[in-house]
C-alpha positions as CSV (number, residue, x, y, z in Angstrom):
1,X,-30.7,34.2,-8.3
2,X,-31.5,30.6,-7.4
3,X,-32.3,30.0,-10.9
4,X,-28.6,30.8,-11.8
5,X,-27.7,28.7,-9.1
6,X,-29.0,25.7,-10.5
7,X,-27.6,26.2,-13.5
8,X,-24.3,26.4,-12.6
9,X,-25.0,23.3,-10.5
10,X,-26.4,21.5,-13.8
11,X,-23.2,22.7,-15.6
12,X,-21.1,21.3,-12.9
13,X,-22.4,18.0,-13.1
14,X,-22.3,17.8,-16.7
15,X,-18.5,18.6,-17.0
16,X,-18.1,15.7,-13.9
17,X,-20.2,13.3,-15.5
18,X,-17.9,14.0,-19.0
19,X,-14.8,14.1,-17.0
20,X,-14.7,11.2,-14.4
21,X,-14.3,8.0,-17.1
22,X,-11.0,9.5,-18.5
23,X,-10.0,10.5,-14.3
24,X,-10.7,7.0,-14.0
25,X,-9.1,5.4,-16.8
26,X,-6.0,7.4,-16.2
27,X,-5.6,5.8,-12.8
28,X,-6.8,2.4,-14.2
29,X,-3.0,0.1,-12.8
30,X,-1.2,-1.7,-15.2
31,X,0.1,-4.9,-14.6
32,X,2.2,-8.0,-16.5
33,X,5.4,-9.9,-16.8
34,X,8.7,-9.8,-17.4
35,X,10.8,-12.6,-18.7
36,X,13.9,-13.5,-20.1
37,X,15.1,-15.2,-23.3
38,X,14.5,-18.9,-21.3
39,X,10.9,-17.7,-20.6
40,X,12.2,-17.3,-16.9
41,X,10.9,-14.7,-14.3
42,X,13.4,-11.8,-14.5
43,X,13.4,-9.8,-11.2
44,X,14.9,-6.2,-10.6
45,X,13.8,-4.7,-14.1
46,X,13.4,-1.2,-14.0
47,X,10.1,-0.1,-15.2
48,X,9.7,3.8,-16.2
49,X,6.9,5.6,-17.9
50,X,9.0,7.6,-20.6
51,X,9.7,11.4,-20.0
52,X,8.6,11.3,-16.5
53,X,10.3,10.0,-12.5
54,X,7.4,7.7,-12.2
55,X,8.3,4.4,-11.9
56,X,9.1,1.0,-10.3
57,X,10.7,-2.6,-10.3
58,X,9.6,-6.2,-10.9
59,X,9.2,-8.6,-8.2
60,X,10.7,-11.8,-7.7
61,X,8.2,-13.5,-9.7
62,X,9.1,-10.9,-12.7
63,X,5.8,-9.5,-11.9
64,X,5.0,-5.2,-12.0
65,X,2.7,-2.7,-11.4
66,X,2.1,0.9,-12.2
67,X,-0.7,3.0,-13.3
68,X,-0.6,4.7,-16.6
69,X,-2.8,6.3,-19.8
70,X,-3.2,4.9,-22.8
71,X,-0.4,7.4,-24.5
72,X,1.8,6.1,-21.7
73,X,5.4,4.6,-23.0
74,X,6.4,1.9,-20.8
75,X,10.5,1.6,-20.9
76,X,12.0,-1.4,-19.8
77,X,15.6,-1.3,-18.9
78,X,17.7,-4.2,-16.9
79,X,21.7,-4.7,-16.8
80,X,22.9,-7.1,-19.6
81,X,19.9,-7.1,-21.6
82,X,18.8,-4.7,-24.6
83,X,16.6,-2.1,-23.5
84,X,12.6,-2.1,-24.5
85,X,9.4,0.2,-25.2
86,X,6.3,-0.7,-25.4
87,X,3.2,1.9,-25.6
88,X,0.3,1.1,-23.2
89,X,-2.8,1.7,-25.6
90,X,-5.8,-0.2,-24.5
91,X,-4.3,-3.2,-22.6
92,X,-3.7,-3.3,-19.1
93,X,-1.7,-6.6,-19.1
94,X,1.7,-7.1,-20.5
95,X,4.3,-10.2,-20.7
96,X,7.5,-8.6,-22.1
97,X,10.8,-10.8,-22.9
98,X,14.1,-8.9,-22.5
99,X,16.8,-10.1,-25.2
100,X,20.3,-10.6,-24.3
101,X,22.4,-7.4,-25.0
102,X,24.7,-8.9,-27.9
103,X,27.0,-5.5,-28.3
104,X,29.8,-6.5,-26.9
105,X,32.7,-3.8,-26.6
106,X,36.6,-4.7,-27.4
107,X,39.4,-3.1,-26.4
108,X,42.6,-2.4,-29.1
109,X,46.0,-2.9,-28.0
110,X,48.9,-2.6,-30.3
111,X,51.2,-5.4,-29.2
112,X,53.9,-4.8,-32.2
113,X,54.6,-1.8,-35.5
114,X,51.2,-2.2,-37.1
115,X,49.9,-5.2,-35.3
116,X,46.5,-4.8,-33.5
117,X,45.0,-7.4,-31.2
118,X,41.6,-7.5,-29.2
119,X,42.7,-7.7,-25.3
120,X,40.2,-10.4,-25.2
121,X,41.6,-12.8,-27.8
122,X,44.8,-12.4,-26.3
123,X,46.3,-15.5,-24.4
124,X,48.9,-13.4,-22.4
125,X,49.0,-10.4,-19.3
126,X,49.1,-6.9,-21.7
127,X,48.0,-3.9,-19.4
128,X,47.9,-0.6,-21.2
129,X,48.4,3.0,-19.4
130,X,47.4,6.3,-21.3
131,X,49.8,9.0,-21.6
132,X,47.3,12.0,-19.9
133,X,47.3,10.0,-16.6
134,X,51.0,10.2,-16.6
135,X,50.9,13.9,-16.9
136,X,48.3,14.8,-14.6
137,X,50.5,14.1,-12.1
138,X,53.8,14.0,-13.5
139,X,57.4,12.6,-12.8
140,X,60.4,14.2,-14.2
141,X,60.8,10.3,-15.9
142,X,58.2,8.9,-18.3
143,X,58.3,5.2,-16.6
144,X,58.6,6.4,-13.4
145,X,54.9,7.5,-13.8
146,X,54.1,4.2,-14.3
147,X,54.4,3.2,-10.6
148,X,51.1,2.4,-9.5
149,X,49.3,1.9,-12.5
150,X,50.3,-1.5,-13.7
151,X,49.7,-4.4,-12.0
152,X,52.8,-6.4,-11.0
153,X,55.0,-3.6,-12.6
154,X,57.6,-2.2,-9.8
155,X,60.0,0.8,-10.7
156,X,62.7,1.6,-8.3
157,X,65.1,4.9,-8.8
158,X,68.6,4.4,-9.7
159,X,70.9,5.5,-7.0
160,X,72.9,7.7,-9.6
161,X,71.3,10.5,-11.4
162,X,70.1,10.5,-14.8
163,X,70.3,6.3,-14.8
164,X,67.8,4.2,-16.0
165,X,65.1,3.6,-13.6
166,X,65.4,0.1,-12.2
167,X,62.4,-1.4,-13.9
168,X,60.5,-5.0,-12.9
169,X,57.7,-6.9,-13.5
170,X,57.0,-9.9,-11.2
171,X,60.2,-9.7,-9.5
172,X,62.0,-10.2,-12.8
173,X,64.2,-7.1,-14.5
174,X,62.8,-5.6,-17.9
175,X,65.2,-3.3,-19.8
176,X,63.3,-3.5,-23.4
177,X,61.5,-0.5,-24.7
178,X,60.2,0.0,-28.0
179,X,59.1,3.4,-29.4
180,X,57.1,2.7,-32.4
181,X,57.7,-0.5,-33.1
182,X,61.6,-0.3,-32.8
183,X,63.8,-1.3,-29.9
184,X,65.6,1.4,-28.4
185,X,68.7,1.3,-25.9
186,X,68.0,4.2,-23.5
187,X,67.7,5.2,-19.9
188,X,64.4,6.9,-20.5
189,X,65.2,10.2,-19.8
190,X,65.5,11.0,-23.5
191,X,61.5,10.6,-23.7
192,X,59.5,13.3,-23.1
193,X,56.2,11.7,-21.2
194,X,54.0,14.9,-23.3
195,X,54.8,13.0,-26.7
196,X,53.2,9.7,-25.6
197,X,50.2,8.4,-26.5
198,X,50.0,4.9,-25.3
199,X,52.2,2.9,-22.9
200,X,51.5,-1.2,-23.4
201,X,53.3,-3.4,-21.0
202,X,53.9,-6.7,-22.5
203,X,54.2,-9.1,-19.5
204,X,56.4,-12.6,-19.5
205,X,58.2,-14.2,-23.0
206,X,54.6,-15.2,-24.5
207,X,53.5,-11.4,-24.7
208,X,57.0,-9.9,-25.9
209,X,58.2,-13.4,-28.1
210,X,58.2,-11.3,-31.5
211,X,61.4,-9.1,-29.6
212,X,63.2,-12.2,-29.2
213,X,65.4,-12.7,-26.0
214,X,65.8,-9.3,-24.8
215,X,62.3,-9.4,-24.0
216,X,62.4,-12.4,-22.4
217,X,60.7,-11.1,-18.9
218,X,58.5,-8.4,-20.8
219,X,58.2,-5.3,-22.6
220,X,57.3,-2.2,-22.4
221,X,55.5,-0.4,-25.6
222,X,55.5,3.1,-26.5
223,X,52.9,4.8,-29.3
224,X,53.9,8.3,-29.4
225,X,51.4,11.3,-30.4
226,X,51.4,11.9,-34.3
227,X,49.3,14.0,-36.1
228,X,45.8,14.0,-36.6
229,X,44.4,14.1,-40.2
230,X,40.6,14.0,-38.6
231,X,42.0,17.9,-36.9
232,X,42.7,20.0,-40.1
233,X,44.7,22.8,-40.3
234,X,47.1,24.5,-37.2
235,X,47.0,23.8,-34.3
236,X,49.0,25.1,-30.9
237,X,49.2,22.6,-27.9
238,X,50.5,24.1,-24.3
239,X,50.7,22.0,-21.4
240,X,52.7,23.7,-18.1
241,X,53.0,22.4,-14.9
242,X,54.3,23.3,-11.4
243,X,55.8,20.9,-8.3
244,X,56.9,22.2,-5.1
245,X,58.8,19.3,-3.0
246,X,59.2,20.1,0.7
247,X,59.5,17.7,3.8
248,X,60.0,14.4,4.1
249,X,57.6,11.5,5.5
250,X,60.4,10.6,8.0
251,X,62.7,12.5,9.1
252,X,65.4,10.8,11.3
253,X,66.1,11.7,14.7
254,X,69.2,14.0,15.6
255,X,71.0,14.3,18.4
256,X,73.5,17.7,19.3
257,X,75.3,15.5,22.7
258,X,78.2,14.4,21.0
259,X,80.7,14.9,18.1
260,X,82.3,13.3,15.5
261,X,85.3,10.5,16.2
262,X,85.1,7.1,17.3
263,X,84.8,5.5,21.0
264,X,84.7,9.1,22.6
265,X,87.8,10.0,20.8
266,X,88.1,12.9,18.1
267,X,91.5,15.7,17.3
268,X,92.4,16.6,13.9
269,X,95.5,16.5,12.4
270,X,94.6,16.1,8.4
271,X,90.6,15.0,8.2
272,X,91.9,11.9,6.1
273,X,92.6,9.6,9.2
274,X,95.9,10.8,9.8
275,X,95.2,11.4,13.5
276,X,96.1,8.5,15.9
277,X,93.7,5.5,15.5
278,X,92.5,7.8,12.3
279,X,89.8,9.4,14.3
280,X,89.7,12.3,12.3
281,X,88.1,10.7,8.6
282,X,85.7,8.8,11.1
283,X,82.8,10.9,11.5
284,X,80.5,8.1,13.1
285,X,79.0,8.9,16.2
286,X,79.9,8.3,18.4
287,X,82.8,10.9,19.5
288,X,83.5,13.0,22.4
289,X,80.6,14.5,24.8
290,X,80.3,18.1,24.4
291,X,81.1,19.9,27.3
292,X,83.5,22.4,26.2
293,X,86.8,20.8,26.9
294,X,89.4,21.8,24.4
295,X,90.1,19.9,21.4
296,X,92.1,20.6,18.1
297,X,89.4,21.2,15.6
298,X,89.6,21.8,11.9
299,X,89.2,25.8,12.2
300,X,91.5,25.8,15.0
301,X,94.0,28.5,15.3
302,X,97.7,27.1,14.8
303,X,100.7,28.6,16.5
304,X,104.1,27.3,15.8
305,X,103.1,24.6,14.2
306,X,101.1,23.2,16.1
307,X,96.9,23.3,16.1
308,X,95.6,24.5,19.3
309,X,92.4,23.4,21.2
310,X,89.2,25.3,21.3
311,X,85.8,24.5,22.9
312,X,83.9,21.6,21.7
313,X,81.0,22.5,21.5
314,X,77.7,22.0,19.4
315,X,77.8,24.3,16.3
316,X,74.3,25.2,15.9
317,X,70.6,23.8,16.5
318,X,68.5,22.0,13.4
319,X,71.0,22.1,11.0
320,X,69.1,19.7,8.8
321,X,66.7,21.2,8.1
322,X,68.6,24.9,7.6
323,X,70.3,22.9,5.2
324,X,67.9,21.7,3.0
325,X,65.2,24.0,1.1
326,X,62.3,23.9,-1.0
327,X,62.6,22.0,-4.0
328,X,60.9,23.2,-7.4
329,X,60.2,21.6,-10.6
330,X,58.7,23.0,-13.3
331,X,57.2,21.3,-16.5
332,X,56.8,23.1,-20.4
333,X,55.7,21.3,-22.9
334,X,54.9,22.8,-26.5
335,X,53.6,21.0,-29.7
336,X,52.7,22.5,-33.4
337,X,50.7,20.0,-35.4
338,X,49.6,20.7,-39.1
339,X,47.0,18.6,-40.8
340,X,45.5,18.7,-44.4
341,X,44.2,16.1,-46.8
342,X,47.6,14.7,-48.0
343,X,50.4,14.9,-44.9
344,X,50.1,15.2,-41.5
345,X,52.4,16.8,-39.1
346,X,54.0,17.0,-35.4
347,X,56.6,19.2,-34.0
348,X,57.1,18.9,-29.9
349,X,59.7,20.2,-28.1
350,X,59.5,19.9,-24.0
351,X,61.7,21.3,-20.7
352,X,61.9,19.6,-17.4
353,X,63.8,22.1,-15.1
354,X,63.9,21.0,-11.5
355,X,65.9,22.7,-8.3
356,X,66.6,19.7,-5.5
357,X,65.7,20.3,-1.8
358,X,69.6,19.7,-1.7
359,X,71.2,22.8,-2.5
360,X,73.6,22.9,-5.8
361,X,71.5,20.3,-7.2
362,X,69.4,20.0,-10.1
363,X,68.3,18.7,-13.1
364,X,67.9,20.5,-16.9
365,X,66.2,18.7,-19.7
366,X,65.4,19.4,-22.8
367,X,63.7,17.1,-25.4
């Protein structure tokens, strides 16, 4: 038994003795440098062994440490500069030099029919939106959407349905759209904001000069969706949304004390001002106090010709608000495109349908 023992103690120490160099060499530390193109200490640089978490970052000096195996692949990443592996093999010292990262990336934006221009060699303020973002969150008007999303672009609603949104960048009006690389005259609402691609707002005469005067303060582009010849064959697009309107985020404060009329006064006669001092089309506050005297109202009973008081009173609490109701608007867009090698094709038709919070009010489009 004891001569089994020592064997398996002799064994033991055989594998140990075979074993412990490569335990030690794969906790031998690696160490070096990392410098940029000038030969300058680069701090910050992320150093990771490859297909692991292991890692860490270089010192102030540019200086690292970490240990590693020989089949170790040392990656060396750092913003701004192209990316470098290196495999450890037998050193245990490195000095690496990060290159500048010379892929640059340039943004396209159409500034005209068929002219293309790098935003970067561009000497004038272009911002350009894309269509999705208007439709995430959509307004029944395609520049309305815009509020928000362009810098120094302001769009105020018309007071009179279905007018063109009042439209400004700067403080200075712009009235200029062009669909494809033709001016239009429209008040928007003829543009269904699912057929648009791209919006590019051309800011001041420099970035609109090829329009001429009319785009004297700006411009705002429109690249609608055509079809795709990289998609062949059919294809069905569905986009359906749903907006519920309710409340306000001020409501204004009511009071149910007094009537209509003017300086306490109020008795109708014809509701055009035809009672004396025309207290009757006034309907300012502030008119008489309620308190149930009797007063010659518009539903008031007439007998021989001549209308008779009745209480005045309040007429109900929160009318306002029993006025109003929910408003609903509901979005459908759908679009057919057919692509082959030799045509490419787009059909869209859209509905905006929306019911006001005012009631007998609403608004029916079809594009």
């Amino acid at each position: 038994m004891q001569t089994l023992y020592r064997q398996f103690n002799a064994v033991v120490l055989v594998l140990l003795l075979g074993i412990l160099p490569h335990m030690l060499r794969a906790q031998a530390p690696i160490s070096g440098i990392v410098n940029d193109e000038k030969k300058q200490p680069l701090p910050g640089v992320s150093v990771l062994i490859k297909g692991t978490t292991r890692g860490t970052t270089t010192g102030i000096d540019g200086r690292f440490d970490i240990p590693a195996v020989p089949t170790d692949v040392l990656q060396f990443r750092f913003v701004g500069s192209a990316p470098q592996d290196v495999t450890v093999g037998n050193q245990n010292n490195f000095t690496i030099a990060l290159l500048p990262d010379t892929e640059e990336l340039s943004e396209v934006v159409v500034t005209a029919l068929g002219v293309k221009k790098e935003t970067r060699k561009i000497g004038y303020a272009v911002q350009e939106v894309n269509g999705e973002d208007i439709v995430r969150a959509r307004d029944p008007n395609p520049i309305s959407g815009l509020t928000g999303k362009v810098a120094g672009l302001s769009v105020g609603p018309s007071a009179e349905l279905l007018r063109a949104p009042n439209v400004s960048i700067r403080g200075n009006t712009v009235s200029l759209y062009v669909v494809d690389g033709f001016p239009i005259d429209t008040d928007t609402w003829n543009i269904s904001p699912d057929d648009i691609e791209t919006y590019t707002v051309l800011k001041g005469p420099a970035a609109a000069a090829l329009y001429g005067n009319r785009a004297q303060n700006g411009a705002i582009l429109i690249t609608t969706k055509k079809g795709n010849k990289n998609k062949k064959g059919f294809t069905v697009e569905l986009n359906s949304s749903n907006v519920i309107q309710k409340g306000f985020l001020a409501f204004p404060r009511l009071q149910d004390s007094y009537g209509p009329g003017e300086n306490t006064f109020y008795t109708f006669v014809d509701g055009k001002g035809g009672a004396p001092g025309g207290v009757d089309g006034d309907y300012d506050v502030w008119g008489p106090y309620f308190a149930g005297q009797l007063i010659p109202q518009y539903d008031s009973p007439i007998v021989n010709g001549v209308r008779q008081g009745t209480p005045w009173v309040a007429r109900g609490a929160n009318n306002l608000q029993h006025f109003l109701r929910t408003g609903f608007q509901t979005n459908n867009n759908l679009a057919l495109s057919a692509n082959g090698d030799n045509y490419t094709t787009r059909f869209s038709v859209s509905q905006q349908k929306q019911n006001s919070y005012i009631p007998n009010n609403g608004l029916n489009i079809v594009n």
